[in-house]
N, C-alpha and C positions, 0 to 999 in steps of 0.2 A: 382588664385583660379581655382578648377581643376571644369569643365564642366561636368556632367554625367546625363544621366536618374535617376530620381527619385528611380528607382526601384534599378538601381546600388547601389545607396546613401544607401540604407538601405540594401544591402547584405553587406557593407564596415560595416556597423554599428554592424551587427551579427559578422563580424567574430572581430570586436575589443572589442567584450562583450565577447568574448570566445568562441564563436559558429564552432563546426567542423562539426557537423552533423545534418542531419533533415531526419524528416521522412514523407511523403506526396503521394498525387497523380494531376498531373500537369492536365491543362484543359485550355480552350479558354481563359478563363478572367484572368488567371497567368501565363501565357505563357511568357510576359516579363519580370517577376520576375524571372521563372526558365532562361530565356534568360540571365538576370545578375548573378544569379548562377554560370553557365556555363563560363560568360566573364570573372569574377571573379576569382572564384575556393575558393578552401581552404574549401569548403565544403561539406564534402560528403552527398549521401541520397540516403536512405531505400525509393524505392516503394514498399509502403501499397496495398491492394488488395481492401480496405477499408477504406474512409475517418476517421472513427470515430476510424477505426484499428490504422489509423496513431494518431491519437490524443494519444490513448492510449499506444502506444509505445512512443510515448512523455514523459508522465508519468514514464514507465517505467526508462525511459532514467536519468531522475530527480530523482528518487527516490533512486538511487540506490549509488548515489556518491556526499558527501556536494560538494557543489557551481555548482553544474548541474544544467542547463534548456534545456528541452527539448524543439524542433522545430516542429510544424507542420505541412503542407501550402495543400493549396485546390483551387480549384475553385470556382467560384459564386453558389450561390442557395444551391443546396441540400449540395454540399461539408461541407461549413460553420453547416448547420442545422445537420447534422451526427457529427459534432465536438461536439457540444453541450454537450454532454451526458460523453465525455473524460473532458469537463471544467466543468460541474459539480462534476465527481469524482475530480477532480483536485482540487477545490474551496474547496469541504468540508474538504477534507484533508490537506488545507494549500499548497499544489503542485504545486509550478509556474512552466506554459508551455506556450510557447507562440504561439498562432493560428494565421497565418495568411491566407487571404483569396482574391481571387480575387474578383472584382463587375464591374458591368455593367457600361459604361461609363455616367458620371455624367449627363450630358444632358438625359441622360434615365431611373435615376431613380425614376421617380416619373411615369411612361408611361408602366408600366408592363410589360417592356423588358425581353427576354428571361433570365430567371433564374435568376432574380436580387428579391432580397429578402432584405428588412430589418435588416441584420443578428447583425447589432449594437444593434437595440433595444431587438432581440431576445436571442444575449448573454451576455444583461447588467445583470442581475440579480445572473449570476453564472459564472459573472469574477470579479476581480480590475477593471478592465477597458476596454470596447469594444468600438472603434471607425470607423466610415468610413472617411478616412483621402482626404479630398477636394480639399486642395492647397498640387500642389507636393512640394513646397519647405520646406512645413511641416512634410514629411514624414521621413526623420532622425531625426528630434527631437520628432515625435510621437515614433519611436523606443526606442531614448535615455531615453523617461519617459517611456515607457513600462519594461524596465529594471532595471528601478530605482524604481519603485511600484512594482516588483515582488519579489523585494530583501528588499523591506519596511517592517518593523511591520509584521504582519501576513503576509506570504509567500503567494499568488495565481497567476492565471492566467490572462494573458489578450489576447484578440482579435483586431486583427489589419486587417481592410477592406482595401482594397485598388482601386480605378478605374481602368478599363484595361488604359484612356487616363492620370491620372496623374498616373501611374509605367510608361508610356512613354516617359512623360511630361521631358525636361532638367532643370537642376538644379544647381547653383552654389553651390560645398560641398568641402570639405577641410578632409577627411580621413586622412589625417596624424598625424592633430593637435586634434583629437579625443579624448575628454576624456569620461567613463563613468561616471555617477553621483552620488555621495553616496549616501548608502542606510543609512535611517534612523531605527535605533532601540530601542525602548526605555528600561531604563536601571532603575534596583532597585537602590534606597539610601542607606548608613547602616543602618539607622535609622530604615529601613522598615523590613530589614534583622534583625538586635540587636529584632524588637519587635517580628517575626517570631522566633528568636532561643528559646528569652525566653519562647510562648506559646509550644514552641517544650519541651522545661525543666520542663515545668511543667505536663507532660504527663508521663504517668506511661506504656502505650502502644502504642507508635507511630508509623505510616507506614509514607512513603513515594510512590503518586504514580505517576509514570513516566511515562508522555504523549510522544505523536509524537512528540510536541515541541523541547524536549529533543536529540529528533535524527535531526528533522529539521534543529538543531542551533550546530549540530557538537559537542553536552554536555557530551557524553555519560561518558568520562573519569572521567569529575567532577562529575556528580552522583554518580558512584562507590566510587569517592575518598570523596564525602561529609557524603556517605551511611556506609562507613569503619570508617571514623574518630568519627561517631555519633554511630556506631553501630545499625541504624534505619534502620532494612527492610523494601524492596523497593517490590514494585507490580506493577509491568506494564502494561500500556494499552495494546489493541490490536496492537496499531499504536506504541505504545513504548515500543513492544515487540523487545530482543536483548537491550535494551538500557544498560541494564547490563547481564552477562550469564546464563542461566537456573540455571548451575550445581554453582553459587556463592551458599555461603555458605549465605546471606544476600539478596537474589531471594527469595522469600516467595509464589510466584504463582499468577498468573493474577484471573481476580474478573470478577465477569459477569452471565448474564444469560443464554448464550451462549460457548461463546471462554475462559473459564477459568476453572482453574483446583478446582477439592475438597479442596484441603487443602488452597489455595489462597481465597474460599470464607468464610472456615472457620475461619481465619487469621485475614480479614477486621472484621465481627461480632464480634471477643473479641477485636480489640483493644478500643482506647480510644482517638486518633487523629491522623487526616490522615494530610500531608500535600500534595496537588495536583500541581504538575511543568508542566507544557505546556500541558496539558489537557482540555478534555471540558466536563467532568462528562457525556458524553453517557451515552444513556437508557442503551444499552447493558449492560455496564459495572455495573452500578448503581443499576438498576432494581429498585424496587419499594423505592421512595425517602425516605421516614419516617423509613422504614428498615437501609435503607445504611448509614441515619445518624445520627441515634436514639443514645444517649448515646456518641457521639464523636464530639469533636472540630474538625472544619477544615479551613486551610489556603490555597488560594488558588493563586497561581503562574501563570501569561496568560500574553503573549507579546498586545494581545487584551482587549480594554479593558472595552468591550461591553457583553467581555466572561464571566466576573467576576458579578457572581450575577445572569445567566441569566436561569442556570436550579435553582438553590437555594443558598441562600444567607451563604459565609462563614462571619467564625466568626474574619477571616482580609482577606483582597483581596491586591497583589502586582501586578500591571502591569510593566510588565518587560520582554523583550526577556529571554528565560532560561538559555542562555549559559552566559549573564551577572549576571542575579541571582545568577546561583550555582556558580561562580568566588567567591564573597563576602561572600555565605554560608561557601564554603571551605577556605575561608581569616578566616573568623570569630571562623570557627570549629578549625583551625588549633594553634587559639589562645588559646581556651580555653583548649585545650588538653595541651598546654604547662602549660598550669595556672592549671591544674589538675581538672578543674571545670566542666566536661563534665559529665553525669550520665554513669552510668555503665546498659547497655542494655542486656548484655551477655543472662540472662536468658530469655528474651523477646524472644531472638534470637533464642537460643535455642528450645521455644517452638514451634514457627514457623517451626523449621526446623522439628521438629517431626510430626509436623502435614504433612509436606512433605514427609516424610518418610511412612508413615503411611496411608495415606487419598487418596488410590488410586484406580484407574478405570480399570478394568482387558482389558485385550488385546490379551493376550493369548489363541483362541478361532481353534476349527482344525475342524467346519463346511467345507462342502460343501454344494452352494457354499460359496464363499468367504465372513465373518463375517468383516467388516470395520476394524474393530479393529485392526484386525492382521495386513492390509496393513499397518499403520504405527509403530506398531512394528517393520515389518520392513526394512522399511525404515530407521527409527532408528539406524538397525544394519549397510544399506550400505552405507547412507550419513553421511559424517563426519560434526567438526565442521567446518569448511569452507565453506557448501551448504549455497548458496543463496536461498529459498523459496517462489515463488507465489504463488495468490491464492488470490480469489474474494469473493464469497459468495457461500450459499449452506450448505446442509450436510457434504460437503467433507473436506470443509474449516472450520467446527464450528468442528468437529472430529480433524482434524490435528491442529487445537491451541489447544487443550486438549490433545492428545497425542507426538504431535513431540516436537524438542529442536530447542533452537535455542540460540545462542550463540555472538555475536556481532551484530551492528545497522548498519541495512539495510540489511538484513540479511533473514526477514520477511518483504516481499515486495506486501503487501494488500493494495488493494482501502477500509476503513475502515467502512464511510459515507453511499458513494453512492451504494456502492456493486452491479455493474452490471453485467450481466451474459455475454460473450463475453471479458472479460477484459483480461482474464487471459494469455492468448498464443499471443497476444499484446504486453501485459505492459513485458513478458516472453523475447519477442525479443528485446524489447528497451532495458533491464536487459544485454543481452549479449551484445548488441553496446555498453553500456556504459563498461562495464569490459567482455571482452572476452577470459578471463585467465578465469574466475568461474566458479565453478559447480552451475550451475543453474535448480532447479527442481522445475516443475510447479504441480499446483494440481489442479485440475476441476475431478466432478461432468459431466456427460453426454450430461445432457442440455447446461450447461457453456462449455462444448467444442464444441459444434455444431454452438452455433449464432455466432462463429468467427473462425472456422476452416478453411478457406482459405488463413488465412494470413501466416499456415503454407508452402505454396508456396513461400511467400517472407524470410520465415525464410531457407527453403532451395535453394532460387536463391542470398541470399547474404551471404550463409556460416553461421547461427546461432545456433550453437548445444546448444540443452538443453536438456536435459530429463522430460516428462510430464505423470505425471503418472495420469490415465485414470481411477475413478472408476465407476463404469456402473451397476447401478442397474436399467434402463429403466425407470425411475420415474422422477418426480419431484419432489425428496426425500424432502428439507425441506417445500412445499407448502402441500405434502401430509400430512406431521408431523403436521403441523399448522391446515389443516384442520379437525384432529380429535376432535377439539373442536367444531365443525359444524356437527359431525358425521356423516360425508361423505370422500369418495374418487373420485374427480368429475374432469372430465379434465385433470387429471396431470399423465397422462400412456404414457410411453414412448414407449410401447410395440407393437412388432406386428410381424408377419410372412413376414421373410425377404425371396423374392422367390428365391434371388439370392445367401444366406447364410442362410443354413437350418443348418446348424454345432449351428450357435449360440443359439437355441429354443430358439423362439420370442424374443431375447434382440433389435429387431428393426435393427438400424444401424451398416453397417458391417465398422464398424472402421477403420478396419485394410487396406481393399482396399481403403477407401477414402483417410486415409495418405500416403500409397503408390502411392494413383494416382495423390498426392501435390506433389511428391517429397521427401518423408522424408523415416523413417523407424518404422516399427510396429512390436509390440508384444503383442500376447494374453494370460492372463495366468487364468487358473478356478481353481489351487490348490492351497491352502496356502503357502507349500511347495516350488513352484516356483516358489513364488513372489520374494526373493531375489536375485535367477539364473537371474531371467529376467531382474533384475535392473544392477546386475553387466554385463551382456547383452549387456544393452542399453549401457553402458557405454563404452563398445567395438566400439561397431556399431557406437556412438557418436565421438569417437575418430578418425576413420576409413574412415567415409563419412560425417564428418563436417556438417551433417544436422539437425535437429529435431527428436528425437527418443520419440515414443511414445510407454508407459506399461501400456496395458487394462486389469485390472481387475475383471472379471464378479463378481460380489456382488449379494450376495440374497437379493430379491427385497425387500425386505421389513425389515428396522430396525428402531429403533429409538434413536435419539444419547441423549444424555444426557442435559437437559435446563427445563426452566422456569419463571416463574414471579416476582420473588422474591431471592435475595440471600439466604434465609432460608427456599425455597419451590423447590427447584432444583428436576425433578420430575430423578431417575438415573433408567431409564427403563432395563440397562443390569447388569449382575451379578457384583459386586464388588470383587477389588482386596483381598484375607486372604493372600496373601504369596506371597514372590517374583517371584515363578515361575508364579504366575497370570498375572503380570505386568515385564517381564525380561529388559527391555528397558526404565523402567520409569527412572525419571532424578535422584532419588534415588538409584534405584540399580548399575546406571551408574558412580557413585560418592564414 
């Protein structure tokens, strides 16, 4: 049996789970971890600039490719407590990332030694499983169960403490004979499936809507193929946005208060039964309950099965992983299509689609300065369907799910839940480490690019081109929005007289030298007109100096995007689409 440091024992563990890469910042109390790192190899890593940066490139990392987990390692005290906030987005979205953390030697934990902190207790609540691991000879198999509860039932995170004296500690381990442990996922019956098809037959307007589950479990093919065979449009979450493609003829439009389009909410209000696949009826999505399910049956599909029942009770509940569900939907549909016993949805379909055609939000706007709207327009025109898309929370990200496309899963890569502000130029670089062939374009809002703008140093000290398009209206656009129900404007001014950049009148922050002075490459643009020059631009520049290319678009300060309380109260504050020059880039005129 081979001899090694505890610490070693569990880098052998990472890389027999699959693990090549991790993203972290090294410190006194994981200093022997990075030391087996280093003995080891086969691993590479991204320094974060920012503990909670690394977490969130973690996510990124995971998000972006099935059977990813992302890595993220820290030091004792504050390190762990800055992760927190990356395992909450993680946790709420189902996102397993695995945090690891150095700690004070055990003899010291209870003596308020430098920078030893609780972090077990403090990240039980928004992991799977948080531990400080005691006996080193336990630390390979605290790995092996952390890999096997990440890949369990509902997807999350866990934390893994470690002492600076047991990662020192020796250990008898045996790496070669290394097996991981299968994940468990629980799996629908027919039975369950036969009584779901039939409340589906019996429906004269049925949707289907396709959660993050759906991408989670690798399903997306069998959605389309269960969604084709039934002729049941499908309406995706935020999170299970891509599961099927904008431009499907059988895409009917995301539902929400928020991030969904007009003709998607008017879609959910006629029909007559939803059925819900790896979802979790979010407020967003839902909005006020007795609206969204007034008049319709619903069946609801959760690998969890604490999910079923817990915003409102459907009228059957299946616990079942998605990607085993829709197996046996598309087994089942495929039968009856041959037995000729399916209904004929065609004109259901049909009508949807007109309301798609039809029920749209103009975009086509030639203020100065720059009117949101148009940024994605177009965008529209220069990202194809191949772009990868981030993007956190904000005006800028409830705008771009209403306006942009997006065409395969994973594709739209949003912290959905937790929506923290700093995520996005993060989770933007894990997005490249994971697939460094993509066009990867980020979106933030002002504020959401400033509480993490430093990690664009690491995005250009390890080679991570993205394009991150920058819209800048000095506010804290959706807090301002919110507050007009307070009838105030109080706090949320991003504005002020930059002494150093008088060009910008008062937008505050001069952008464009702070990205310059990370390393990366910047562009300003205040006309409409140059929004696409600049995009196609960035994409030079991208190509050229392999770093981070940032497109600021100075916006007038002041708009309001389109949302509400209610799917039947959507308040639509700007002018609506009459003709296709209003809207040239919706997913209708693109089709």
């Amino acid at each position: 049996m081979a001899r090694m440091t505890a610490a070693e024992a569990a880098v052998h563990v990472l890389r027999k789970e699959g693990i090549d890469i991790a993203f972290g910042v090294p410190g006194a109390a994981i200093n022997p971890f990075y030391a087996a790192l280093r003995k080891i190899g086969g691993v590479d890593h991204v320094l974060a600039r920012h503990v909670e940066g690394a977490s969130h490139m973690a996510e990124g990392y995971t998000r972006t490719k099935a059977g990813n987990i992302g890595v993220c390692i820290g030091t004792s005290g504050p390190a762990g407590t800055d992760m927190i906030t990356g395992l909450y987005s993680a946790s709420a979205d189902s996102i397993p990332i695995l945090c690891i953390t150095g700690q004070a030697p055990r003899a010291k934990l209870h003596k308020e030694d430098f920078q030893a902190v609780d972090i077990q207790a403090i990240a039980g609540p928004v992991t799977k499983w948080a531990v400080t691991v005691l006996e080193p000879a336990q630390v390979p198999r605290a790995f092996q169960q952390a890999f096997q509860l990440m890949r369990s039932s509902r997807p999350g995170p866990v934390l893994i403490d470690l002492p600076i004296d047991v990662q020192l500690s020796e250990i008898e381990f045996d790496p070669d004979t290394y097996e991981p442990l299968p994940a468990y996922k629980p799996s629908a019956s027919r039975a369950q499936v036969e009584k779901a098809m039939a409340m589906l037959d019996e429906a004269e307007r049925p949707l289907l809507v396709a959660g993050g589950g759906i991408v989670n479990a690798d399903a997306s093919e069998l959605l389309v193929e269960f969604a084709e065979l039934t002729g049941v449009p499908v309406i995706p979450t935020l999170m299970g946005w891509g599961s099927i493609a904008d431009d499907h003829p059988l895409m009917a439009g995301m539902v929400g208060l928020q991030t969904s389009h007009r003709y998607g909410n008017a879609t959910m209000l006629k029909s007559d039964f939803v059925m819900g696949i790896g979802n979790r009826w979010a407020n967003r999505h839902t909005g006020n309950l007795e609206t969204y399910t007034k008049g319709r049956k619903f069946v609801h599909v959760d690998i969890e099965p604490t999910q079923i029942g817990r915003i409102f009770g459907p009228d059957y509940g299946i616990v079942s992983d998605a990607k085993a569900a829709l197996e046996l939907f598309v087994e089942i549909a495929r039968e009856r299509k041959a037995a000729g016993t399916l209904k004929d949805r065609s004109a259901w379909a049909e009508s949807c689609q007109e309301r798609k055609r039809t029920l749209l939000r103009k975009t086509h706007f030639d203020e100065v300065p720059v009117k949101p709207q148009r940024v994605y327009e177009e965008m529209n025109k220069v990202f194809g369907k191949n772009t990868r898309y981030v993007s956190t929370i904000g005006l800028s990200q409830i705008a771009g799910a209403q306006f942009l496309h997006v065409y395969k899963p994973r594709h739209w890569i949003n912290c959905g839940q937790a929506g923290p502000l700093g995520w996005t130029i993060p989770a933007a670089l894990g997005v490249c480490k994971a697939d460094p062939e993509a066009e990867v374009v980020a979106l933030s809002g002002d504020y959401d690019f400033q509480f993490m703008v430093e990690e664009l140093a690491a995005g250009a000290q390890f080679k991570l081109p993205y394009i991150h398009v920058l819209v800048n209206n000095s506010y804290l656009g959706l807090i301002r929005q919110a507050q007009r129900g307070f009838d105030m404007d109080y706090c949320v001014q991003l504005s002020f007289e930059n002494v150093n950049c008088p060009e910008i009148n008062d937008y505050g922050v001069d952008h464009v030298s702070v990205v310059e002075g990370l390393g990366c490459k910047a562009l300003r643009v205040t006309q409409p007109d140059q929004i696409a020059p600049a995009l196609e631009e960035a994409k030079a520049l991208m190509r050229e100096y392999r770093v981070p290319v940032v497109v600021e678009i100075i916006l007038e300060r002041v708009t309001n995007i389109a949302m509400g309380t209610d799917l039947d109260g959507i308040n639509e504050f700007e002018a609506l689409a009459e003709n296709s020059a209003d809207a040239p880039t919706s997913i209708a005129a693109l089709t």
